[in-house]
N, C-alpha and C positions, 0 to 999 in steps of 0.2 A: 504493500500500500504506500500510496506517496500525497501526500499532502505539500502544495505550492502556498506564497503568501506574495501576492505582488501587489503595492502600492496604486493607488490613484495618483493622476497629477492637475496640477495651477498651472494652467499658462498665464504669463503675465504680458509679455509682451512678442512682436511678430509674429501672432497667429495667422493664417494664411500664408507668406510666405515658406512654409514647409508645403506647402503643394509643388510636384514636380514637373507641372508644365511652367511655375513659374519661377522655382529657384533653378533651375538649367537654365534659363536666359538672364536671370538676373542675379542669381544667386539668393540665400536665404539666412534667418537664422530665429531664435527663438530664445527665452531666456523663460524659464520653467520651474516648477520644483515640486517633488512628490514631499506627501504629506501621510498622516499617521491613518487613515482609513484604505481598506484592502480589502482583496476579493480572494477567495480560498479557492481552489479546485484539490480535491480530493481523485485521485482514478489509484483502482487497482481493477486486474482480473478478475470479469462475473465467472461465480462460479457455474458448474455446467449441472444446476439441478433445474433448468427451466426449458420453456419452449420457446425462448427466445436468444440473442448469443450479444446485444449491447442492451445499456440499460444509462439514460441522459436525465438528471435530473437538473432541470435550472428553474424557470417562472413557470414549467411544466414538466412532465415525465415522458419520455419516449423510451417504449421496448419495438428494438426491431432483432430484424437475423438476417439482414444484410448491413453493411458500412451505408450503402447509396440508398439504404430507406432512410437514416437520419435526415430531419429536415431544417435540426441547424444547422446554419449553412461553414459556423466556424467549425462547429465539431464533425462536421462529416467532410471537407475536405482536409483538415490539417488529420486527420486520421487514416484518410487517404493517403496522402504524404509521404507521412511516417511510417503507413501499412500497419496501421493498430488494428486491433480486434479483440472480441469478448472483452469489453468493457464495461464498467460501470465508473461513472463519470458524474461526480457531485459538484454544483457551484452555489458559490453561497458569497454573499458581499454586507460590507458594512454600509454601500449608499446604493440608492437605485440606480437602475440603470438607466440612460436616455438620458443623463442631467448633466452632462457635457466639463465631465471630469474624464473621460478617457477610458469609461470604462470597461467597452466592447475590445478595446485593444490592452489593457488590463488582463482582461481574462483569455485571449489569443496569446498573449506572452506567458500567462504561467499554466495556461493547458500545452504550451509546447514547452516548456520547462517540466513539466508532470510527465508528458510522454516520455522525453529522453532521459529521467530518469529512473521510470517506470525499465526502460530499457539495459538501464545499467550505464548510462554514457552521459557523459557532463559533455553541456552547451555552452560557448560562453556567451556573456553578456551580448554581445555583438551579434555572436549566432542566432541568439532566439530576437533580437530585435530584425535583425535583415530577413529573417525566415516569418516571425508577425508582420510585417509589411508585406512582403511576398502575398501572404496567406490572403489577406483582408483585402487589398488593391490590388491582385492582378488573380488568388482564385475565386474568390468572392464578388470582387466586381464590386466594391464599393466606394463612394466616390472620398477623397479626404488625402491629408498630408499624412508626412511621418511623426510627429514630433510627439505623438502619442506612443508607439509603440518604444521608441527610444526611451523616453524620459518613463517608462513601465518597467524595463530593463534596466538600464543602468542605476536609477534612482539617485537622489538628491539634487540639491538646488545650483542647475547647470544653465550654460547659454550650449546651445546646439548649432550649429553651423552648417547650411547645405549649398553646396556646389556640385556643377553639373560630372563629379568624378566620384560623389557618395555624400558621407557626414563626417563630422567631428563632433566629441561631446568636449567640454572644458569646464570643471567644476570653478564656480566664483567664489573664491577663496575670501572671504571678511571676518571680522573677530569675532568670536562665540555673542560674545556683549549684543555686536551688532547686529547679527542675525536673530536672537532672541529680539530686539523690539522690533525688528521686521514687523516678525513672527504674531508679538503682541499685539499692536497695531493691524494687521489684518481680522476682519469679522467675517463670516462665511452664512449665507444665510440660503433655504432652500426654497427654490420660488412655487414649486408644485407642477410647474410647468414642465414636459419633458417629451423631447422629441428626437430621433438620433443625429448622431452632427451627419452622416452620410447623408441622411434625405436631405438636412438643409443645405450642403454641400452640391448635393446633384440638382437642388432647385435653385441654387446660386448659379450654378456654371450655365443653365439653361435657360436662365432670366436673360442672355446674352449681352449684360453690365460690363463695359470696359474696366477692371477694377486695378489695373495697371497703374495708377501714378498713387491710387491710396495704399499698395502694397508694399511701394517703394515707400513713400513716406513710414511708412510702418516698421519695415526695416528699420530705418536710420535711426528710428528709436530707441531700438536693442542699442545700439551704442552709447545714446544717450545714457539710456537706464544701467550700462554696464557701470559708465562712469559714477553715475552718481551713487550706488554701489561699493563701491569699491574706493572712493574719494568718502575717506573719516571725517573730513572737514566738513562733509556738507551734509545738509538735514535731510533726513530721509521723507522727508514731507514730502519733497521734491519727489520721490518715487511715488507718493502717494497724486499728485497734481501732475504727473505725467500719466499712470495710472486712466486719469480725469480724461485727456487729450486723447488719447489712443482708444478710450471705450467711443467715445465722438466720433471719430477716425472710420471705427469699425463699423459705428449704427452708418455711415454714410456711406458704405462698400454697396448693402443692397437692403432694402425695406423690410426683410424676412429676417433680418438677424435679430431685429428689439420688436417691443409691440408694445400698444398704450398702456397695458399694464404692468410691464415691467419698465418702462420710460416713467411711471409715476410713481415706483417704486425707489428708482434711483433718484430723483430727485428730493422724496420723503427723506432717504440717506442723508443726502446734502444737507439739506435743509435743519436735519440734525446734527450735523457738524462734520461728518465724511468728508475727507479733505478730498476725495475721487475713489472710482473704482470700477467695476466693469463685471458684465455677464461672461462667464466660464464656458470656454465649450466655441463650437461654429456657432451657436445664437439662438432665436427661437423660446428659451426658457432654461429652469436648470437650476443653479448656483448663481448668486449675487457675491462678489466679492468689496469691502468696501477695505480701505484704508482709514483709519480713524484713531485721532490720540484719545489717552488715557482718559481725560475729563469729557470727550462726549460718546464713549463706548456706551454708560445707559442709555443714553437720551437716542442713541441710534437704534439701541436696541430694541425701547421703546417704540418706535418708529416702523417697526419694523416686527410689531404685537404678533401679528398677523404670520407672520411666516416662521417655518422651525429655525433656531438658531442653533450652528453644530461645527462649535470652536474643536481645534485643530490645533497640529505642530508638525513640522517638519520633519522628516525623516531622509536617512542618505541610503537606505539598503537593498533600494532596487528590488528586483524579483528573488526568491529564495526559498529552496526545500525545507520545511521546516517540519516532517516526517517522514523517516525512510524506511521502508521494514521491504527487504530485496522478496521476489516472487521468485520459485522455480515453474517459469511457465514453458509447456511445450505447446505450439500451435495444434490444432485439431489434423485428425489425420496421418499425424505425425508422432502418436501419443500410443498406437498401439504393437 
């Protein structure tokens, strides 16, 4: 039996830009960071007392007795893949799904860390991020960037880099100090709203919005935000009112990413004293991030009665087996 635990992640800044029709001509990058909520997969070998030979439990249960009856479409082709079989395949999460923390590529990173070491063979980090990108955008056919499957994989609070010859991850190296009031200063609220970022992603790209010069501007931000970052000298407010600028940025890429209730939302933030902040995810609904100092954390959260509130910390650990018990399994067939 093997039990996976891989993190959710915060994009902060240069979302979109991990799309690869657009970091090949322009190049891309992203500045991210997984945080302490996780999605479990559980798989060991069904045993063979039944009349069926896989067993899928996720928001439903599917028993088949072929691989191509699955009708997840993650777990029936990354099984494929791999050439799994006689499964039983458990998911479980600490947040829903569809709320545009990354969670679809979450659970394709630690169900392909569950298989290979269901198999006895270590992935590395890179492995299972280039092979969950594989899986999700070219055999799934969903539309979306990378910056999900990497920052699920490698974990902690990285800038991500994409050029038309692959990626880079670069951990942003600041002092404990300063990364705990990040930390503090962010509020995490769930809007009830939930939609996957691939539909909004495929109803983006078909809206056929030229979104070429706000993608670019978007970029250039990641730099900004590296600096300010990384420069001790300067108020991290600053992150929090760039934050402000770039959720702007985003609502003006295509009309499907915000809607009037979560536009009323974010302004109730402000208005409580959020110095900026922004919708989680390709858009649509999901996670409200706001930036907010110490003295108006009530009055925002007040503000904000109405929605669950579900404070958070940072974590650096990426995907990781945190149950191994080895199977001697023999395939069928081959067993007698």
């Amino acid at each position: 039996m093997i039990i996976t635990k891989t993190p959710f992640r915060m994009s902060f800044f240069g979302g979109g830009t991990d799309l690869p029709e657009f970091f090949r001509e322009h190049g891309g990058a992203v500045i991210s960071t997984t945080f302490d909520k996780y999605c479990y997969v559980n798989v060991r070998h069904l045993p063979r007392f039944f009349d069926y030979t896989n067993e899928i439990f996720y928001s439903r249960i599917e028993r088949v007795k072929d691989v191509s009856e699955i009708e997840h479409p993650l777990v029936r082709n990354a099984m494929e893949q791999l050439h799994m079989q006689e499964l039983r395949l458990t998911y479980e999460a600490d947040l829903p799904a569809r709320s545009g923390l990354g969670t679809s590529s979450s659970f394709a990173v630690g169900m392909l860390n569950a298989f290979y070491a269901l198999k006895g063979k270590y992935a590395s980090k890179k492995k299972l991020a280039d092979q969950a990108i594989y899986l999700e955008r070219v055999l799934c056919h969903e539309a979306g960037g990378w910056q999900d499957q990497i920052a699920a994989s490698f974990g902690g609070f990285n800038r991500i880099d994409f050029t038309p010859d692959g990626y880079s991850v670069k951990p942003i190296i600041i002092s404990n100090e300063r990364k705990e009031r990040l930390n503090d200063n962010l509020m995490m609220f769930f809007t009830g709203f939930t939609r996957t970022s691939a539909d909004i992603q495929a109803q983006v790209n078909q809206s056929g919005t030229d979104r070429t010069a706000g993608l670019i501007e978007m970029l250039k931000l990641v730099d900004t935000a590296e600096e300010i970052l990384l420069d001790k000298t300067t108020s991290l407010d600053e992150f929090g009112r760039l934050l402000d600028y770039t959720w702007e940025l985003k609502r003006g890429l295509s009309p499907i990413v915000s809607t009037n209730s979560i536009d009323e939302l974010y302004r109730k933030g402000k208005e409580a004293g959020a110095i900026g902040g922004k919708l989680l995810g390709a858009g649509g609904g999901g996670f409200l991030v706001f930036y907010v100092n110490q003295e108006y954390r009530a009055a925002v959260k007040e503000a904000m009665s109405d929605l669950l509130y579900v404070p958070f910390r940072f974590e650096t650990g990426g995907t990781r087996v945190v149950h191994y018990t080895p199977e001697n399994y023999i395939p069928r067939g081959m067993d007698e």
